[in-house]
C-alpha positions in Angstrom: -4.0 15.6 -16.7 -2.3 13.6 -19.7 0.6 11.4 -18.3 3.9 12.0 -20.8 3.9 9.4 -23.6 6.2 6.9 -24.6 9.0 4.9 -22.6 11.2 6.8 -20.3 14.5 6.1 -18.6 14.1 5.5 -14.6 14.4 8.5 -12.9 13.9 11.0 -15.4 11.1 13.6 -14.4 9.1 11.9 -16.8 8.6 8.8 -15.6 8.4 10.1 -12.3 5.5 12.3 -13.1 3.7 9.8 -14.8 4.3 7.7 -11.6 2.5 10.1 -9.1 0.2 11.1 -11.5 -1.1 7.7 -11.9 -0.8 6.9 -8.0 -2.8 9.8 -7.5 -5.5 8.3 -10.1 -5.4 5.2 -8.9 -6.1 6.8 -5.3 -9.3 8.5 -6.6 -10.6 5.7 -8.7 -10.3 3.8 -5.4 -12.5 6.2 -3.6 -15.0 7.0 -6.0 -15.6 3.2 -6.6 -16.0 2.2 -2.8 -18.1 5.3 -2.6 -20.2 4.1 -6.1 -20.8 0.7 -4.4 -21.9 1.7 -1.1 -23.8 5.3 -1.8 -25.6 4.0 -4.9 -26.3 7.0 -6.2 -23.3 7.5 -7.9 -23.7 4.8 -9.8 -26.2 6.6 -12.2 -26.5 9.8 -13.4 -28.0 12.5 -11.3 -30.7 13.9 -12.6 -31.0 16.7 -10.6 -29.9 20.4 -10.3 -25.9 20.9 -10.1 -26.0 22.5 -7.3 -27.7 19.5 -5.3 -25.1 17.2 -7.0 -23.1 19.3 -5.9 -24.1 18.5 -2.4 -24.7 15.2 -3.0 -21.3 14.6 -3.7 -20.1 16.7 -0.5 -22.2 14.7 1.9 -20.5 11.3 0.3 -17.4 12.9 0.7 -17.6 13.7 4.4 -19.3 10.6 5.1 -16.7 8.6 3.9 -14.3 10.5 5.3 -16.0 10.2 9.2 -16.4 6.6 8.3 -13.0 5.5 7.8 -11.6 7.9 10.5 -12.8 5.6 13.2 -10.4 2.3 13.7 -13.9 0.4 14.6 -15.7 1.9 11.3 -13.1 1.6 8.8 -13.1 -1.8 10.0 -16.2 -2.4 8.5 -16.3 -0.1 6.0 -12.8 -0.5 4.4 -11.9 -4.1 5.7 -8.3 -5.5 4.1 -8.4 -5.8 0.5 -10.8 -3.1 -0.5 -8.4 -0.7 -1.7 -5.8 -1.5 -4.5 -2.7 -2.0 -3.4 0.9 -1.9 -4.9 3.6 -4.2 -3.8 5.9 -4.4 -7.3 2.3 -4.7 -9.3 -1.1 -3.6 -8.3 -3.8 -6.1 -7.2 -7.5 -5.2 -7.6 -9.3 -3.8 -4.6 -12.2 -5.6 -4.0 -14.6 -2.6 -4.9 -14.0 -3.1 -8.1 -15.7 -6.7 -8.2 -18.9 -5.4 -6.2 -19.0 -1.8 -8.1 -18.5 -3.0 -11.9 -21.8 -4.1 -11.9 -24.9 -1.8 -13.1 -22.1 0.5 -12.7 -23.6 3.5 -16.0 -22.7 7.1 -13.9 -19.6 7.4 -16.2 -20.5 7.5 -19.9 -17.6 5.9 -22.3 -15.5 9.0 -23.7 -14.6 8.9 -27.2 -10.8 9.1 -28.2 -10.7 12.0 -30.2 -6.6 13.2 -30.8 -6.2 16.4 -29.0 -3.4 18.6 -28.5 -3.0 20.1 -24.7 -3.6 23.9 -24.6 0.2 25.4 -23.8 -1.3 26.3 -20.3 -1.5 22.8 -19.7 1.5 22.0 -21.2 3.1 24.2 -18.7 1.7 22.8 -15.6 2.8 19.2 -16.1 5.9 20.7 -16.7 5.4 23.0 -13.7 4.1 19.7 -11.7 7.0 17.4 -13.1 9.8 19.5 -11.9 8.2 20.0 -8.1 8.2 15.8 -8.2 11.6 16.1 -8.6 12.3 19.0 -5.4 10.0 20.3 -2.8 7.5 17.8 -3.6 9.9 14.6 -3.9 9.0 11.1 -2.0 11.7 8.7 -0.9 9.6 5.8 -3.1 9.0 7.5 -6.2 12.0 5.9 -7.9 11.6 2.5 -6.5 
C-alpha cells in the first residue's frame, strides 16, 4: 500500500497514515530480514513448487514465532539491538548488517508511474480514517 505523497501538517490523517503504515513496514522488514539471515533460504529464490514455498515460509514463520516466545530463546535469538528501533529517529537493527550480504531473494522493481485502482484508493482512505478512531494509538502523533 502506497503511503500519501507530499508534506502533511501534524496530525492530519495523512500523515498519520503514512506513520502506521510505515511502522508497520518497518516491522515486517524487520522480521523477514532476521528470518533471511538465520533460515537462509530466504535469501534466494525458491525454486520450487508454490505450494512448498508456501510451506516453507509457514514453518519460518512459526519457528520464529516459538523462538522468540521463550524469554531464554529470544535471548539468543533476538538479543538487544537486532530489531530497529525508534526513539525520535530509527537506528538500524543489527540484521541488517549480517543479512545485506548475498542477500538476491528480492529482485529490484522497476519504478514505472502507476495510478492506484479506485479500490485501492478507497481502502487507504478506508484505513486512514480508522487510524484516526477505533484504531487510534496514544503515540501516533508524537
Amino acid at each position: 500500500m502506497k503511503v500519501y505523497p507530499g508534506q502533511h501538517p501534524r496530525g492530519s490523517k495523512e500523515r498519520i497514515f503514512n506513520y502506521r503504515i510505515c511502522r508497520a513496514r518497518r516491522v515486517v522488514e524487520n522480521v523477514f530480514g532476521l528470518s533471511a539471515s538465520v533460515f537462509r533460504v530466504l535469501r534466494k529464490p525458491m525454486l520450487v513448487e508454490p505450494e512448498k514455498a508456501q510451506l516453507v515460509a509457514m514453518t519460518i514463520a512459526c519457528l520464529h514465532n516459538f523462538l522468540r516466545r521463550s524469554p531464554d530463546s529470544a535471548a539468543i535469538y533476538t538479543p538487544p539491538g537486532t530489531f530497529d528501533e525508534e526513539n525520535g529517529r530509527v537506528i538500524e537493527g543489527s540484521w541488517r548488517v549480517m543479512s545485506n550480504e548475498n542477500m538476491t531473494s528480492l529482485f529490484p522493481i522497476r519504478k514505472t508511474a502507476r495510478k492506484p485502482p479506485l479500490k485501492e484508493k478507497e481502502l487507504r482512505e478506508e484505513l486512514a480514517a480508522y487510524f484516526l478512531s477505533g484504531g487510534r494509538v496514544e503515540w501516533q502523533n508524537d
